[in-house]
N, C-alpha and C positions, 0 to 999 in steps of 0.2 A: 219478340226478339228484334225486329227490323224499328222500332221505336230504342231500346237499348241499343242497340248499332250505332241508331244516331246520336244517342247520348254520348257515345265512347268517343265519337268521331269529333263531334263539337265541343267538348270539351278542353279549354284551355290547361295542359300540363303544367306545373308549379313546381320547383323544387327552390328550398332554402339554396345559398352560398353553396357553391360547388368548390371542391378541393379536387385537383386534378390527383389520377392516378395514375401508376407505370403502365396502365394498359389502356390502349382507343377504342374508339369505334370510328370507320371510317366506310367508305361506300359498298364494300362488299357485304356478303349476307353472313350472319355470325350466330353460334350457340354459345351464351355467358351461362359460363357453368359455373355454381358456387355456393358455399353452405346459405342457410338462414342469417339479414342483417349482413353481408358480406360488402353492399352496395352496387348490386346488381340491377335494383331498379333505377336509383340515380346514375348511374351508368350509362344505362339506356336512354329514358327521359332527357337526360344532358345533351344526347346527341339530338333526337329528337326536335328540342327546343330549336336547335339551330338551323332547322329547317323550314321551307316555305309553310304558311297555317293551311291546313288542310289537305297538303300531300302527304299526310304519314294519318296512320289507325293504329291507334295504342288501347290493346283489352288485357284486365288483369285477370289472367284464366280460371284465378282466386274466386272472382266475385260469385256469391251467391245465387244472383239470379241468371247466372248463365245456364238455358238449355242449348247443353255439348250439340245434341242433333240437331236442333234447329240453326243454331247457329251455323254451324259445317254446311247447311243447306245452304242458307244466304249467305256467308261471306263472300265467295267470289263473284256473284253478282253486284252484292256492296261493293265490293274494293272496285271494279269494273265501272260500274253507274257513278262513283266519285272518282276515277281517274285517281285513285292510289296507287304511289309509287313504293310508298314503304308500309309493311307491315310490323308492327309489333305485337310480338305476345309473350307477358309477362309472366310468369311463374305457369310455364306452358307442361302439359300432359303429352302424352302417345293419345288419348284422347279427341285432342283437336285435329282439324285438317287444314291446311296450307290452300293460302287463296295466291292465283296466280300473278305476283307483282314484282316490280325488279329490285327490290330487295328484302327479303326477310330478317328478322331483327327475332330472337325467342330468349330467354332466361329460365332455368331451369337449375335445381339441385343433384339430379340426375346428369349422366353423360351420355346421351338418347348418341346414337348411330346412325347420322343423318350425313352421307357423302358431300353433299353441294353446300355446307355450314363451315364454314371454319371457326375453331373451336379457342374460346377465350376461355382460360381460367380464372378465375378470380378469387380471391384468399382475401381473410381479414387487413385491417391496415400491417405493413410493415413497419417500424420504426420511423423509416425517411416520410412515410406518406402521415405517418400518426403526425410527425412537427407540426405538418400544415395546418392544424386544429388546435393548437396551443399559440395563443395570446402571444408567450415568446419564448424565446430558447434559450433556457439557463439550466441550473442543475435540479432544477425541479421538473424538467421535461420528464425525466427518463422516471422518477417514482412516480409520475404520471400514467405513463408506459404501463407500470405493475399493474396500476391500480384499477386501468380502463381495458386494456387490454386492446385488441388490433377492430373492436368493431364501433365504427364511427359516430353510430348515436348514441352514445356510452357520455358522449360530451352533453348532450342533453338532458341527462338523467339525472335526477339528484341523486344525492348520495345513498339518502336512504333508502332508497326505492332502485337501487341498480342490481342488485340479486334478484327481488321479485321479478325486474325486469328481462332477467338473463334466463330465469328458470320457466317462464311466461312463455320465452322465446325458443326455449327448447322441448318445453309439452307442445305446443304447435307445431313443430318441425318433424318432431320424431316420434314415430308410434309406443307403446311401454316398452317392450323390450328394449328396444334405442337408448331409449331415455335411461334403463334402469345397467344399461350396460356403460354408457355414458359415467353414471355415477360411481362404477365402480371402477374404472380407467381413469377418473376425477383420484381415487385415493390411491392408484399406482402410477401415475405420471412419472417418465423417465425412466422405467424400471420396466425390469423382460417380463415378458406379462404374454401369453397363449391363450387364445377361447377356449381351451379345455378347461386350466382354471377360471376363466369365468364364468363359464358353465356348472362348474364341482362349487366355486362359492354363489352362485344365483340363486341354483337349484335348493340352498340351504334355508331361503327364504319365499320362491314359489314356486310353483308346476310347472317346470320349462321342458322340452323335450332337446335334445342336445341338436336335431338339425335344424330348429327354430332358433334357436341362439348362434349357430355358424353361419345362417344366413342373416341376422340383424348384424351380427359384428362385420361381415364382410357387406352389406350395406352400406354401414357405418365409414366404412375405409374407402367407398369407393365416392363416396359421398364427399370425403375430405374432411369427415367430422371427428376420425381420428388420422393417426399417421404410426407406419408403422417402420422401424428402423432394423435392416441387417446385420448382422454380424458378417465381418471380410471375411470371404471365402465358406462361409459356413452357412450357407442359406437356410437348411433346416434347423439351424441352431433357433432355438427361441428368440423372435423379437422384441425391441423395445418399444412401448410402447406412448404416443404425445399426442395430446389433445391440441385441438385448431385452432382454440388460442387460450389464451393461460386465466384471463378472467372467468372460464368457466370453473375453474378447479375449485374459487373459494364459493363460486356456486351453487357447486354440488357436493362439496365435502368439507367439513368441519378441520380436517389435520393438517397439520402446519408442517412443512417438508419448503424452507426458501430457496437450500440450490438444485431441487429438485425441479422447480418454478421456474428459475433460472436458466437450465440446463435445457428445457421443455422450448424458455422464450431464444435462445440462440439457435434451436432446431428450425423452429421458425424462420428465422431469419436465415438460414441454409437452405430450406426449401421453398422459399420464394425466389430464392437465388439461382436454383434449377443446380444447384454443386453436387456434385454423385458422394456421396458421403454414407461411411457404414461405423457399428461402434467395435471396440475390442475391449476383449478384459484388460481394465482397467482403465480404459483410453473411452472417454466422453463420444467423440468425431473425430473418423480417421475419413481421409482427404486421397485418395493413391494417384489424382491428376496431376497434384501440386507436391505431393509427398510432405504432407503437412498433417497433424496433426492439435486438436483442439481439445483443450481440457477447462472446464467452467470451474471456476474459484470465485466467487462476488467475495469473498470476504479473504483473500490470499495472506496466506504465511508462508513468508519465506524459505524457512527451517520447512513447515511439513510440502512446501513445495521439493525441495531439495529430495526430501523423501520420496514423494512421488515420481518423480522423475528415475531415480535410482531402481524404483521395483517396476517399471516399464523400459530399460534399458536393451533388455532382449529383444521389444519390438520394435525397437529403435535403431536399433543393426542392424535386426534382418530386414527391412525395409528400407532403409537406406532414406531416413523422415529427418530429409533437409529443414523444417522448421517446425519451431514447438509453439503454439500461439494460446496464452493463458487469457481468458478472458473473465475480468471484474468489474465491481459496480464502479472501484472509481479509484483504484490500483495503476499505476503504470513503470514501466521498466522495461529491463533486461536482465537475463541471467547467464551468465558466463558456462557454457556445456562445453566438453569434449565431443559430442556424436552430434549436435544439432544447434542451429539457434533459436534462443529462448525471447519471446517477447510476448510483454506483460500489458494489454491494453484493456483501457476501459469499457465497458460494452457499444455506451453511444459514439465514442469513436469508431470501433471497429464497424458497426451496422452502417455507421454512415460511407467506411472508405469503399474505394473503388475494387 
């Protein structure tokens, strides 16, 4: 191990063109929490780079020839006998042990409870941060958006080869049931969806036991590899449920459901947002900070807007939902209400405004 040490130590760090993201790293000690493909290691590495050569130890907790014990034996003598200031460890375990240095640096998919770490989230690209990897910004950005979806090496992928590549990256990530729970949240995106029924449709196909499936899906959620959405004031009410980013859905499911895609991709962008947002019948995102309210239309008609509007009018009163905000692929306006006002924006507008 004290030969791998020094490999990990001497080793010059590499990363392609960096694209900056909405979150740093800066001289405290930090846990990047975040699914698979997130950008967690260029994350890290990017900070890294920028530092003197040979003051930081960067080990991918990944590697193969890691022995856990031996290593926990000599690291704080390594980090010690080379005057390490910074540690890193990349895709780190409850496994490893902490060598004493003044800064620690870990990534993880897990949200390990570790007091002295302040804790960075990190989610797929958002929109804003997707532009940075597009050549330029015209109206082919945003079907770009569809089609890659929020995880950045998606640009290096050919075309044909980007499914294998996405389902590659999900048998590695996550054990069968994950995965198999995964695929069937793939064909309900955007819709109320409970582990019991994923349990009653799993079990139709193999030998689950129903506390083995409540603990993968609540895995799943804590992981961030789904998301799950309340209904206002009705927390026991069934949830909705959206996967962490939308190019896994043509992934792992064959059905075609676009504003349901859609509905999934604006969620996203709510929740990187940190906005408290819950749904109601009939009503997509309800807003009660802003008294606003969000309804997804990519393809809006006016007339059955009109509609719509009309059979959400009761929640629209008693709420007192100062704004109606329609969002589409490439729609814009206004609509004249009595109880609220109505505006109609395109999606890359809206993800971009402040």
């Amino acid at each position: 191990m004290e030969i791998l040490l020094e490999e990990f130590y001497k080793t010059d760090l590499q990363i392609e063109r960096y694209h900056e993201r909405k979150v740093s790293i800066d001289e405290k000690s930090y846990q990047i929490i975040g699914i698979a493909q997130s950008g967690k290691t260029k994350l890290i590495k990017n900070y890294l780079i920028g530092l003197k050569k040979g003051s930081y130890l960067y080990i991918d907790c990944s590697d193969i020839r890691i022995d856990i014990q031996e290593l926990n034996t000599l690291l704080p003598s390594f980090c010690n006998r080379n005057k390490i200031d910074v540690l890193a460890l990349d895709n780190y375990t409850q496994a490893f042990s902490f060598a004493n240095v003044s800064q620690l640096l870990i990534t993880s998919q897990e949200d390990y409870d570790i007091p002295y770490l302040q804790k960075i989230q990190l989610y797929p690209l958002d929109y804003e941060e997707f532009l940075a990897y597009e050549h330029k910004y015209d109206s082919s950005a945003l079907n770009h958006f569809f089609q890659l979806g929020g995880f950045a090496g998606m640009h290096k992928i050919r075309v044909d080869e980007r499914i294998s590549y996405l389902q590659r990256t999900l048998l590695f990530a996550l054990d069968e049931t994950e995965f198999d729970i995964m695929r069937l949240c793939a064909k309900f995106i955007s819709q109320k969806l409970s582990a019991f029924t994923l349990y009653e449709r799993l079990k139709l196909s193999r030998k689950i036991s129903k506390d083995k499936l409540y603990k993968s899906f609540e895995a799943l959620r804590k992981k961030n590899y789904i998301h799950q959405l309340s209904k206002y004031a009705h927390e026991r009410a069934t949830k909705k449920i959206y996967l962490c980013d939308t190019s896994i859905k043509s992934a792992l499911s064959t059905e075609k459901n676009f504003g349901r895609l859609f509905e999934n991709m604006v969620f996203l962008e709510l929740l990187k947002s940190q906005t408290e947002v819950y749904y109601e019948d009939g009503i997509d995102f309800y807003l009660p900070q802003t008294d606003e309210i969000i309804l997804c239309k990519p393809f809006a008609d006016e007339r059955r807007l009109f509609k719509k509007l009309e059979s959400i009018e009761a929640f629209l009163f008693s709420y007192g939902i100062a704004k109606i905000t329609v969002i589409t692929m490439n729609k814009e306006g206004t609509i004249s209400h009595p109880l609220s006002e109505v505006a109609i924006i395109p999606f890359d507008i809206w993800a971009l405004g402040d």
